[in-house]
N, CA, C and O atoms as CSV, one atom per row, in Angstrom:
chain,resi,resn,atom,element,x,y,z
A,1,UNK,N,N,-13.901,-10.955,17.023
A,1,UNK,CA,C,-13.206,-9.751,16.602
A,1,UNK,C,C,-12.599,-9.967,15.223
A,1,UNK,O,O,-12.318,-11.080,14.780
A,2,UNK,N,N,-12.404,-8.729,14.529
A,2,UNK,CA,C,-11.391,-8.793,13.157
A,2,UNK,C,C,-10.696,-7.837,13.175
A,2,UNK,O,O,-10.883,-6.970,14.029
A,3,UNK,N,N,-10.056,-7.766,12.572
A,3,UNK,CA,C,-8.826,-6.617,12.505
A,3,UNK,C,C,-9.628,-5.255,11.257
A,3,UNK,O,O,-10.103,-5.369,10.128
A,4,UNK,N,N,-9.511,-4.513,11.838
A,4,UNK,CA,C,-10.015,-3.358,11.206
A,4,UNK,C,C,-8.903,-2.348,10.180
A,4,UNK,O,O,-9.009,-2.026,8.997
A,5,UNK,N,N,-7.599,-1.964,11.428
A,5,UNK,CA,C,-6.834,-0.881,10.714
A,5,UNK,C,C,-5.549,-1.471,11.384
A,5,UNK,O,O,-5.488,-2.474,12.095
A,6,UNK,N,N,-4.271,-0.414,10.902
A,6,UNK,CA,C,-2.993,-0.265,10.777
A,6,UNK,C,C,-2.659,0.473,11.126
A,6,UNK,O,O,-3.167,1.285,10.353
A,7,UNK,N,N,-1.810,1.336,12.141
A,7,UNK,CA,C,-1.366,2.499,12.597
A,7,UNK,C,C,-0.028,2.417,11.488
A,7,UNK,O,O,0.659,1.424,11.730
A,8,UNK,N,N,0.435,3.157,10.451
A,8,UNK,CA,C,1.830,3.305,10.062
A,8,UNK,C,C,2.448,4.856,10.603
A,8,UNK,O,O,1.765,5.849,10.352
A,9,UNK,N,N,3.728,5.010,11.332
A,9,UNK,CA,C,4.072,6.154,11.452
A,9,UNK,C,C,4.704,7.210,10.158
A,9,UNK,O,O,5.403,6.424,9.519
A,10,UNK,N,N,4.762,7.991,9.762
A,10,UNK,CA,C,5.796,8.745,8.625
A,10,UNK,C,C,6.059,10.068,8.794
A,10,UNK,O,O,5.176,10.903,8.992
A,11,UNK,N,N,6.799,10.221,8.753
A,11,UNK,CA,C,7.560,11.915,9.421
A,11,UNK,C,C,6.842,12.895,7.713
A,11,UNK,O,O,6.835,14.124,7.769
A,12,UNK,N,N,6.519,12.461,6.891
A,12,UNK,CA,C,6.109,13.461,5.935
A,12,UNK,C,C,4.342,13.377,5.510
A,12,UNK,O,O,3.882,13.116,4.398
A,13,UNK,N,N,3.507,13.716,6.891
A,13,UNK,CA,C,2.063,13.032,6.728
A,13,UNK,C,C,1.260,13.321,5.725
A,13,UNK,O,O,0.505,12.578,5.099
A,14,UNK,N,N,1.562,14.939,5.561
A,14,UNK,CA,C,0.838,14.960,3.902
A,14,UNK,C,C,1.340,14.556,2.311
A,14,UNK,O,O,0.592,14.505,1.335
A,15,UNK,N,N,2.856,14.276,2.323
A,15,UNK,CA,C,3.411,13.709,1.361
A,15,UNK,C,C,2.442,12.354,1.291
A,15,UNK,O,O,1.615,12.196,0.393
A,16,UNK,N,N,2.663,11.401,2.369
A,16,UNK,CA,C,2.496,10.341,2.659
A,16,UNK,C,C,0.714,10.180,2.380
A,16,UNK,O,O,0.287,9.083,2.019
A,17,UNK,N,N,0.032,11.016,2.523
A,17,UNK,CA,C,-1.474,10.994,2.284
A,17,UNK,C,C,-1.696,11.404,0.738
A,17,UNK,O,O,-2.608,11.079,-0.022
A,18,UNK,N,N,-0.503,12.268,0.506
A,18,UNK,CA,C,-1.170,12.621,-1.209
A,18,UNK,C,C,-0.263,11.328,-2.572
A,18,UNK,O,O,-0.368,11.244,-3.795
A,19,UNK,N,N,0.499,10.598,-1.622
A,19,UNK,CA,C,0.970,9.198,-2.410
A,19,UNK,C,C,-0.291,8.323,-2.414
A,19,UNK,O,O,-0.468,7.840,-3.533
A,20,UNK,N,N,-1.163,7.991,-1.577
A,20,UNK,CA,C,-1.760,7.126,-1.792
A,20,UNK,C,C,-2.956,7.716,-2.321
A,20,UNK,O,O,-3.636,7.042,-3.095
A,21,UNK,N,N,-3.238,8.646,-2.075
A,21,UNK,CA,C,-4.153,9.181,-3.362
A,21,UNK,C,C,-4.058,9.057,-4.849
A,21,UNK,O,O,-4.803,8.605,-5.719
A,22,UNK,N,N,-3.209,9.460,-4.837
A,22,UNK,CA,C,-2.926,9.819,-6.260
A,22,UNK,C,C,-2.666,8.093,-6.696
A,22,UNK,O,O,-3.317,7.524,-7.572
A,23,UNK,N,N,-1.621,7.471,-5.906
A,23,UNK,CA,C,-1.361,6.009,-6.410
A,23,UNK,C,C,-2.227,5.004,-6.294
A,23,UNK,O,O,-2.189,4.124,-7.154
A,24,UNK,N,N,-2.982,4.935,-5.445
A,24,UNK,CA,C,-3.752,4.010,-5.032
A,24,UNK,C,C,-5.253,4.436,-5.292
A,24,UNK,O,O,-6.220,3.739,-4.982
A,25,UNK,N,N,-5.327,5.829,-5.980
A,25,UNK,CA,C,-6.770,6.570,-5.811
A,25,UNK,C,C,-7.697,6.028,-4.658
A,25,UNK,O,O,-8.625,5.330,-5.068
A,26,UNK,N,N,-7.632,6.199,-3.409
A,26,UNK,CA,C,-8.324,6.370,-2.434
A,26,UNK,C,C,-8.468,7.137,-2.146
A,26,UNK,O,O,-7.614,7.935,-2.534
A,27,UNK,N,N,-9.194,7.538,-1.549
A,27,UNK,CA,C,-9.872,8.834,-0.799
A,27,UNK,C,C,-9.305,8.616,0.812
A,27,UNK,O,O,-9.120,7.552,1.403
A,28,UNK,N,N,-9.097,10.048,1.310
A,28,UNK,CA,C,-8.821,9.794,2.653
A,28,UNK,C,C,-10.218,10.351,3.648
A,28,UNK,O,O,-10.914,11.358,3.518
A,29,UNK,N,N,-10.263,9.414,4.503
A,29,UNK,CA,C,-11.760,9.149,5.532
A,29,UNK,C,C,-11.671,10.524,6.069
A,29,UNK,O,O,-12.523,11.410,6.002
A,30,UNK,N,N,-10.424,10.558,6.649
A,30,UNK,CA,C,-9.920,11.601,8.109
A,30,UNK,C,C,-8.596,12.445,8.139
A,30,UNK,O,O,-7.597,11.866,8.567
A,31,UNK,N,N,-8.466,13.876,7.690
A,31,UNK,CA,C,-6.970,13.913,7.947
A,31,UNK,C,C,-6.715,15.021,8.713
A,31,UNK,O,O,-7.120,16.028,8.132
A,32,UNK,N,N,-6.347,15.194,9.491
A,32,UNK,CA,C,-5.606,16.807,9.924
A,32,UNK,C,C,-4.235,15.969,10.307
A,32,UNK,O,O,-3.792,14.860,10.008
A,33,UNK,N,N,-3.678,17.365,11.339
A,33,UNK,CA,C,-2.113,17.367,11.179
A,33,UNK,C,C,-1.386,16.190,11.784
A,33,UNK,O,O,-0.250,15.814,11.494
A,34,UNK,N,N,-2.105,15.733,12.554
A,34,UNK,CA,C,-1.721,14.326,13.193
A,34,UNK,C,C,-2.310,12.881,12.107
A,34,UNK,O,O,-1.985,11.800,12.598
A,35,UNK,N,N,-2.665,12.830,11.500
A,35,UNK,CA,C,-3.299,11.829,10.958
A,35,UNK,C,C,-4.288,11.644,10.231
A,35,UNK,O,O,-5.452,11.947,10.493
A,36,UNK,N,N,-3.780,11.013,9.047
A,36,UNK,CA,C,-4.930,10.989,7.722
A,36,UNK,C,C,-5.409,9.153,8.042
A,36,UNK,O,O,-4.622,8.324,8.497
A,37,UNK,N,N,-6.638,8.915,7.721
A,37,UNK,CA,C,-7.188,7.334,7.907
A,37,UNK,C,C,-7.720,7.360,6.496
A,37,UNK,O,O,-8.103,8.382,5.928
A,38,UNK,N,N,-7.711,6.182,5.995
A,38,UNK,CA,C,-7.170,6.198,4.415
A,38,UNK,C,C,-8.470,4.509,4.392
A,38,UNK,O,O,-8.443,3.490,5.082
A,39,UNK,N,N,-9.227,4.858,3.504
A,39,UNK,CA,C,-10.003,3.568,3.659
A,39,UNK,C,C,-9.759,2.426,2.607
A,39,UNK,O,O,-9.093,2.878,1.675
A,40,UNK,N,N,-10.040,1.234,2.457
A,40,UNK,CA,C,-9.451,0.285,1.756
A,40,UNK,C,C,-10.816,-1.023,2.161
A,40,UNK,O,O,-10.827,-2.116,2.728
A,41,UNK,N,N,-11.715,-0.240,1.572
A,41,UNK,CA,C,-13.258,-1.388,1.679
A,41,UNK,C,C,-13.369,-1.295,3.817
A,41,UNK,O,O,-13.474,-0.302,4.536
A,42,UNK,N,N,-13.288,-2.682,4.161
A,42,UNK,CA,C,-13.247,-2.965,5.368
A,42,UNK,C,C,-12.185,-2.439,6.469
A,42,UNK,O,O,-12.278,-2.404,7.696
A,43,UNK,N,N,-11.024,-1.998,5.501
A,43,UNK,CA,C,-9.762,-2.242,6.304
A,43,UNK,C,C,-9.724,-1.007,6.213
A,43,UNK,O,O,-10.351,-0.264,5.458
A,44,UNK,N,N,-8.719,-0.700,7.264
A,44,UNK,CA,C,-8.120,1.227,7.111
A,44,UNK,C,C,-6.378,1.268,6.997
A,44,UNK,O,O,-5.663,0.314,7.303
A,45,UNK,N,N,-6.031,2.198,6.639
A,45,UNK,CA,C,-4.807,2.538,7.454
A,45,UNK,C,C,-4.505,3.920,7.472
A,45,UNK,O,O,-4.203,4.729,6.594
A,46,UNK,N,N,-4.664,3.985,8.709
A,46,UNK,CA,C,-4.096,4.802,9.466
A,46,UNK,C,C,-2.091,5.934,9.300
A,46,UNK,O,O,-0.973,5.730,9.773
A,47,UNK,N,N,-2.542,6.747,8.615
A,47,UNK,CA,C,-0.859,7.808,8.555
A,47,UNK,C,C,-1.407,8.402,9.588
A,47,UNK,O,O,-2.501,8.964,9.543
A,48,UNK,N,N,-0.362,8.281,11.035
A,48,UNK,CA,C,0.208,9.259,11.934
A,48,UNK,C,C,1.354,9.896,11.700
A,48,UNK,O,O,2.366,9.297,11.336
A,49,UNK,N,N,1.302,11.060,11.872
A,49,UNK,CA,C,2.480,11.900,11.878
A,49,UNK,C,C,3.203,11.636,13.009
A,49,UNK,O,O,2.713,11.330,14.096
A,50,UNK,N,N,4.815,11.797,12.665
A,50,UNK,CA,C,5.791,11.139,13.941
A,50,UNK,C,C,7.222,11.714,13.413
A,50,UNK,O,O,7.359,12.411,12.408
A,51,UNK,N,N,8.295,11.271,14.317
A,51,UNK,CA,C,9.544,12.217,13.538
A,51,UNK,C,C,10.110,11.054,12.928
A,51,UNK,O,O,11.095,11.371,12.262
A,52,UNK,N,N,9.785,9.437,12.891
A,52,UNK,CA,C,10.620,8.848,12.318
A,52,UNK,C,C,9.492,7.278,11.384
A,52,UNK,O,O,8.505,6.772,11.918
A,53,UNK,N,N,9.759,7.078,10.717
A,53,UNK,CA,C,8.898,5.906,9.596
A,53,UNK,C,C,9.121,4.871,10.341
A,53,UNK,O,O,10.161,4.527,10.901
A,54,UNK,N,N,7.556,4.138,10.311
A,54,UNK,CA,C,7.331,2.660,10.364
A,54,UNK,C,C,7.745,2.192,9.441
A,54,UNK,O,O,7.282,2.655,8.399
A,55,UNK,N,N,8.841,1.020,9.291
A,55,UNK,CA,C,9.073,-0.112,8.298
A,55,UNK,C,C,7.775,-1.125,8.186
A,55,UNK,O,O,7.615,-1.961,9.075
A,56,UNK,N,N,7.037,-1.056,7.305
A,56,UNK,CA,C,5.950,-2.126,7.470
A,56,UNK,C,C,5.667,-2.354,5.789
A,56,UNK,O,O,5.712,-1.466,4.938
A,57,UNK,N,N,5.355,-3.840,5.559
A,57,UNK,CA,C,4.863,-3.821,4.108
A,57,UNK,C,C,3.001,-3.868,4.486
A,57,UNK,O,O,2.275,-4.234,5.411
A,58,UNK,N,N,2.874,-3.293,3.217
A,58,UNK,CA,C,0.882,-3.414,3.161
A,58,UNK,C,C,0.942,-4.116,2.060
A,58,UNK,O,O,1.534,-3.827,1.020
A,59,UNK,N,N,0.150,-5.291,2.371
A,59,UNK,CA,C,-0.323,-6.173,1.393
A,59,UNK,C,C,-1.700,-6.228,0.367
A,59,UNK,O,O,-2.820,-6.398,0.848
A,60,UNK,N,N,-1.529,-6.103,-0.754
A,60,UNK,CA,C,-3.245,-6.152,-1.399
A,60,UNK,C,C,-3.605,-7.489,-2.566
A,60,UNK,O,O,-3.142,-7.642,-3.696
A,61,UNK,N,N,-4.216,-8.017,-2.102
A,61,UNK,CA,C,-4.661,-8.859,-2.814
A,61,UNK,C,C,-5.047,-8.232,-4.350
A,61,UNK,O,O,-5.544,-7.116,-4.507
A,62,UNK,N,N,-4.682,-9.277,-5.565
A,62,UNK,CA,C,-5.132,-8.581,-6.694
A,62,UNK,C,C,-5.434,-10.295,-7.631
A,62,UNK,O,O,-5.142,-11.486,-7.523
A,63,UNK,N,N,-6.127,-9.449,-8.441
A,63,UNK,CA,C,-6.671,-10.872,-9.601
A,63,UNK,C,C,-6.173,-10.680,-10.990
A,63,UNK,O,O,-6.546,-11.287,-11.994
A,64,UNK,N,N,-4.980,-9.438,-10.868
A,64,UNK,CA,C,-4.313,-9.391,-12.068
A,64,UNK,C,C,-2.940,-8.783,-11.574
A,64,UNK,O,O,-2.520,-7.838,-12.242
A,65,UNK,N,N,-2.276,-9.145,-10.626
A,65,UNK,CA,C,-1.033,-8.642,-10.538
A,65,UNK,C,C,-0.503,-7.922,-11.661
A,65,UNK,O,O,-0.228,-6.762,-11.355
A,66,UNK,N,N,-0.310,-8.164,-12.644
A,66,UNK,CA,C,0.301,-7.514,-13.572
A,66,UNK,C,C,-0.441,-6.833,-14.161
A,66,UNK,O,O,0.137,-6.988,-15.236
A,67,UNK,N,N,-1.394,-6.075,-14.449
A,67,UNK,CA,C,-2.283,-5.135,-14.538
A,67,UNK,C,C,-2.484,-3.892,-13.401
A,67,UNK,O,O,-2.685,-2.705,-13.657
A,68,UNK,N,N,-2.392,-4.398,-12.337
A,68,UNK,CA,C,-2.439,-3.731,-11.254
A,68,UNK,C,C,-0.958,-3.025,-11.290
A,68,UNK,O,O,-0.867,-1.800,-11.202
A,69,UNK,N,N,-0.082,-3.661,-11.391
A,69,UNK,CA,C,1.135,-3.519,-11.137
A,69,UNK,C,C,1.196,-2.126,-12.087
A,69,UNK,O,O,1.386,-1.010,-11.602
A,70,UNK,N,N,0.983,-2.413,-13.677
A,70,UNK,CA,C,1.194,-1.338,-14.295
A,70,UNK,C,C,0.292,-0.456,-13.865
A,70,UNK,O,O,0.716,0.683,-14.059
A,71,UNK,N,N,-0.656,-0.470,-13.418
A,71,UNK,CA,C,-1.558,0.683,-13.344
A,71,UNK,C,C,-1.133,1.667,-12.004
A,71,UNK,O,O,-1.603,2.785,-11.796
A,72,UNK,N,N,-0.248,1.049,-11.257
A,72,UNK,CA,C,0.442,1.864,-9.919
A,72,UNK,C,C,1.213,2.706,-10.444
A,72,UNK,O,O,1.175,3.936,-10.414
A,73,UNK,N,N,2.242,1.686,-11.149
A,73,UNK,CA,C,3.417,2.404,-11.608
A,73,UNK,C,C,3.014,3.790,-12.893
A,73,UNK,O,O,3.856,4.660,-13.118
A,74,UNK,N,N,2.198,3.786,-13.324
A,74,UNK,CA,C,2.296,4.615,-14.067
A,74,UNK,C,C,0.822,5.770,-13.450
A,74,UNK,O,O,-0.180,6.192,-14.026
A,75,UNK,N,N,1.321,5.930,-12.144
A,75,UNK,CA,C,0.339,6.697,-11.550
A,75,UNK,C,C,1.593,7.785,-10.420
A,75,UNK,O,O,1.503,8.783,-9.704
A,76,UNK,N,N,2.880,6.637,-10.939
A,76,UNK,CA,C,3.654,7.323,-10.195
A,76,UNK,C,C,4.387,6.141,-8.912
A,76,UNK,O,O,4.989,6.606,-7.944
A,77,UNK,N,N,4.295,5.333,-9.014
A,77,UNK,CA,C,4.505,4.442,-7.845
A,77,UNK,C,C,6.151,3.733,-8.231
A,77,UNK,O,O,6.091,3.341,-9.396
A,78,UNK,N,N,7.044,3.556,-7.851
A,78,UNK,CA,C,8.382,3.245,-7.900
A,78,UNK,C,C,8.522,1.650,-7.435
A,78,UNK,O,O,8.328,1.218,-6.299
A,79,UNK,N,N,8.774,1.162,-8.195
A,79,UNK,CA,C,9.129,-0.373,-8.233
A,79,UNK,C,C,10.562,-1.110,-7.421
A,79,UNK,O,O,11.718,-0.863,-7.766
A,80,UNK,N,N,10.160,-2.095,-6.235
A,80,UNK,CA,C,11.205,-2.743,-5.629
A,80,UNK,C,C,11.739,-3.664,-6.432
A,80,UNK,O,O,12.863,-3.738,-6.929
A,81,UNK,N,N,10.278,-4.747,-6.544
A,81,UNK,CA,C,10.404,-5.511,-7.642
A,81,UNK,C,C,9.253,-5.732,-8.679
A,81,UNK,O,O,8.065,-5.683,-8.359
A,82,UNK,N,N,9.637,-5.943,-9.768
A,82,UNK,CA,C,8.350,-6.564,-10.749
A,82,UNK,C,C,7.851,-7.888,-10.630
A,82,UNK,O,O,8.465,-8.864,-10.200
A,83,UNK,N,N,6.732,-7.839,-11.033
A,83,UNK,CA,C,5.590,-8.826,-10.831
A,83,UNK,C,C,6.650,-10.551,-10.923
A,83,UNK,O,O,7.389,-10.805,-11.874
A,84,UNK,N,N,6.548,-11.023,-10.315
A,84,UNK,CA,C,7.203,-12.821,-10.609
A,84,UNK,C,C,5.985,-13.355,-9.665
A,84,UNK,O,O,5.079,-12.886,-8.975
A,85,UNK,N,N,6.570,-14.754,-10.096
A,85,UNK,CA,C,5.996,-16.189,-9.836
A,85,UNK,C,C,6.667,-16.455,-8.574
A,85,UNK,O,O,7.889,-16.603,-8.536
A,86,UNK,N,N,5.707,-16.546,-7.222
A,86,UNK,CA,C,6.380,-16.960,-6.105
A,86,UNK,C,C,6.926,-18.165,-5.892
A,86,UNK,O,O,6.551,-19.016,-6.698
A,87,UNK,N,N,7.955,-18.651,-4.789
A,87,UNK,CA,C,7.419,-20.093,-4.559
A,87,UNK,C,C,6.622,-20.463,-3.344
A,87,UNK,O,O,6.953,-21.479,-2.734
A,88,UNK,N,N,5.466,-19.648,-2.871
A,88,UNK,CA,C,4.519,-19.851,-2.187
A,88,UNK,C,C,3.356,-19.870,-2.719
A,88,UNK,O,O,2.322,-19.661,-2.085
A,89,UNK,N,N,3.416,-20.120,-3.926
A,89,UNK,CA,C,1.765,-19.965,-5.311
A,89,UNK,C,C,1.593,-18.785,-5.161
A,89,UNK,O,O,0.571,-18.448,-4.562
A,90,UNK,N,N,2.396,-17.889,-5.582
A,90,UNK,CA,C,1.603,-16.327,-5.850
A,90,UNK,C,C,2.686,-15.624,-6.754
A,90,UNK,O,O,3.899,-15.799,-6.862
A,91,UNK,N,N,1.946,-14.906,-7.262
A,91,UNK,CA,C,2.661,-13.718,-8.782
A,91,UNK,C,C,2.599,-12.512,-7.205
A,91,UNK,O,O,1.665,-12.424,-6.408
A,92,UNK,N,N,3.973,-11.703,-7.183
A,92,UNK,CA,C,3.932,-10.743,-6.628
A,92,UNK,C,C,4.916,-9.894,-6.967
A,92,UNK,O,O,5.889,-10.165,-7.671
A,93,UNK,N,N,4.534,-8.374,-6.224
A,93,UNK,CA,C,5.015,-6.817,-6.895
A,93,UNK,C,C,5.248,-6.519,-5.907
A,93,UNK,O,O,4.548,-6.950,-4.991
A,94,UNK,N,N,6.600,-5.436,-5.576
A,94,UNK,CA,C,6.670,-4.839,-4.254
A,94,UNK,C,C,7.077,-3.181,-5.135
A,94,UNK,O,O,7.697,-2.853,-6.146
A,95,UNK,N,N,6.573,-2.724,-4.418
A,95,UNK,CA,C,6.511,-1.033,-4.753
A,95,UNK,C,C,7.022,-0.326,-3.140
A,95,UNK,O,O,6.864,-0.553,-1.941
A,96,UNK,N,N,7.638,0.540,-3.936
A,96,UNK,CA,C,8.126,1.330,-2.568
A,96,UNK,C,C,7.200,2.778,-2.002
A,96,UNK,O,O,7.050,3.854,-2.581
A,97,UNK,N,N,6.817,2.446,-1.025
A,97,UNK,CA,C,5.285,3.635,-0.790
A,97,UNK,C,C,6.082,4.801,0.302
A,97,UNK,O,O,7.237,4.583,0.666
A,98,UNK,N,N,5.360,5.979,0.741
A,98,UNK,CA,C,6.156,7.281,1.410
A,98,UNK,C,C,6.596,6.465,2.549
A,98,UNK,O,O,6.058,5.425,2.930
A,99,UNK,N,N,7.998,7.243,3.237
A,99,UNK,CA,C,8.634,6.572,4.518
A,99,UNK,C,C,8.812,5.197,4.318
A,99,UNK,O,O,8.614,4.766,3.182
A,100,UNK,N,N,9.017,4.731,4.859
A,100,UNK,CA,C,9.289,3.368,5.257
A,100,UNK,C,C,8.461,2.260,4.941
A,100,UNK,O,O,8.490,1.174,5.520
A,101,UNK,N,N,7.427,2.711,3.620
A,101,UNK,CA,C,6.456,1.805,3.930
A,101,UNK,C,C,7.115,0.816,2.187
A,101,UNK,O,O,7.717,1.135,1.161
A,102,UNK,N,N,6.686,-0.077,2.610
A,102,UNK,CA,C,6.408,-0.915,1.368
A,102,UNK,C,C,4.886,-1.464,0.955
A,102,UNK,O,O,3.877,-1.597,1.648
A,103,UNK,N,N,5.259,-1.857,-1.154
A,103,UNK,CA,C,3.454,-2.231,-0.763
A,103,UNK,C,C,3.267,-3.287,-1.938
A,103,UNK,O,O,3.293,-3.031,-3.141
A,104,UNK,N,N,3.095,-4.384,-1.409
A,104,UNK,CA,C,3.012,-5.823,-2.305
A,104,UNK,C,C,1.691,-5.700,-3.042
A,104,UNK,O,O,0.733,-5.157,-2.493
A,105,UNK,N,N,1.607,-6.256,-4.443
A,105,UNK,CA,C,0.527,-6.818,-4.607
A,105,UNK,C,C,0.739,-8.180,-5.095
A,105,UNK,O,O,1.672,-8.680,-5.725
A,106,UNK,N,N,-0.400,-8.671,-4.631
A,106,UNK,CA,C,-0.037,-10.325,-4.717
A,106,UNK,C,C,-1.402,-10.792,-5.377
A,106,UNK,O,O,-2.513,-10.293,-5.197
A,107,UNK,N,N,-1.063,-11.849,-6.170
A,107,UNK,CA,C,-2.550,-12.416,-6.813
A,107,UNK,C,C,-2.237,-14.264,-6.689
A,107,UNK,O,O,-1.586,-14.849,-7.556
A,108,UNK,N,N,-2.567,-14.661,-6.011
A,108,UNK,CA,C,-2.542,-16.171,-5.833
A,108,UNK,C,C,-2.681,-17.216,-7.234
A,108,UNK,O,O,-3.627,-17.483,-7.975
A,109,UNK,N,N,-1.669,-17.521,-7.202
A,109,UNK,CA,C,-1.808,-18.631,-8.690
A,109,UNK,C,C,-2.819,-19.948,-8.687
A,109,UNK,O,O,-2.562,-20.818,-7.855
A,110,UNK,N,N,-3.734,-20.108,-9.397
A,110,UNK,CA,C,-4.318,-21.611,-9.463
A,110,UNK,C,C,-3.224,-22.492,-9.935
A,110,UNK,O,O,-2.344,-22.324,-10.780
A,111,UNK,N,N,-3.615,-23.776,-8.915
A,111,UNK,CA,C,-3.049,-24.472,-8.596
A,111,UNK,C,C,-3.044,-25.527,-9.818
A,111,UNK,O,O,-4.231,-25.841,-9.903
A,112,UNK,N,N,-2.232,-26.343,-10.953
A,112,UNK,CA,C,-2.888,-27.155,-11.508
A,112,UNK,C,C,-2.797,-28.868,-11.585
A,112,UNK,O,O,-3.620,-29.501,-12.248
């Protein structure tokens, strides 16, 4: 088995479906009033409509954190934090996504 998708809940489902459009330019797979499925290559996630937000971060791998980073933010995406140097070997970004969600991008540092 592998993990396919993500159920996130958010009380504002079409807010929450036209953020990641617009920010993330994805296309959504599936949406009516209960739930948009939002594709991401292999992976999905899943917006159900609900009266109250999942706290969950979504993680995306990137090979330019800081490229990526600007290219969110100026699509409209609101910054937790800016891009740094982890101390787990990784450059990472946290952006604040609809409801409750958060959304890292992380690009793994070579090691030297």
């Amino acid at each position: 088995m592998k993990v396919s998708h993500v159920h996130c809940r958010v009380r504002d489902l079409p807010a929450a479906a036209r953020w990641f459009e617009q920010v993330w330019q994805v296309a959504t797979v599936f949406h009516n009033e209960r739930m948009a499925w939002l594709g991401f290559g292999e992976f999905g996630v899943i917006l159900d409509a609900a009266t109250t937000d999942s706290v969950v971060t979504l993680g995306f791998d990137s090979e330019d954190c800081d490229a990526d980073y600007r290219a969110v933010t100026s699509r409209g995406a609101e910054t937790i934090e800016v891009p740094q140097d982890r101390p787990w070997g990784a450059r990472a970004a946290y952006l604040k996504g609809p409801g409750g969600l958060t959304v890292e991008i992380e690009q793994l540092l070579k090691r030297t």
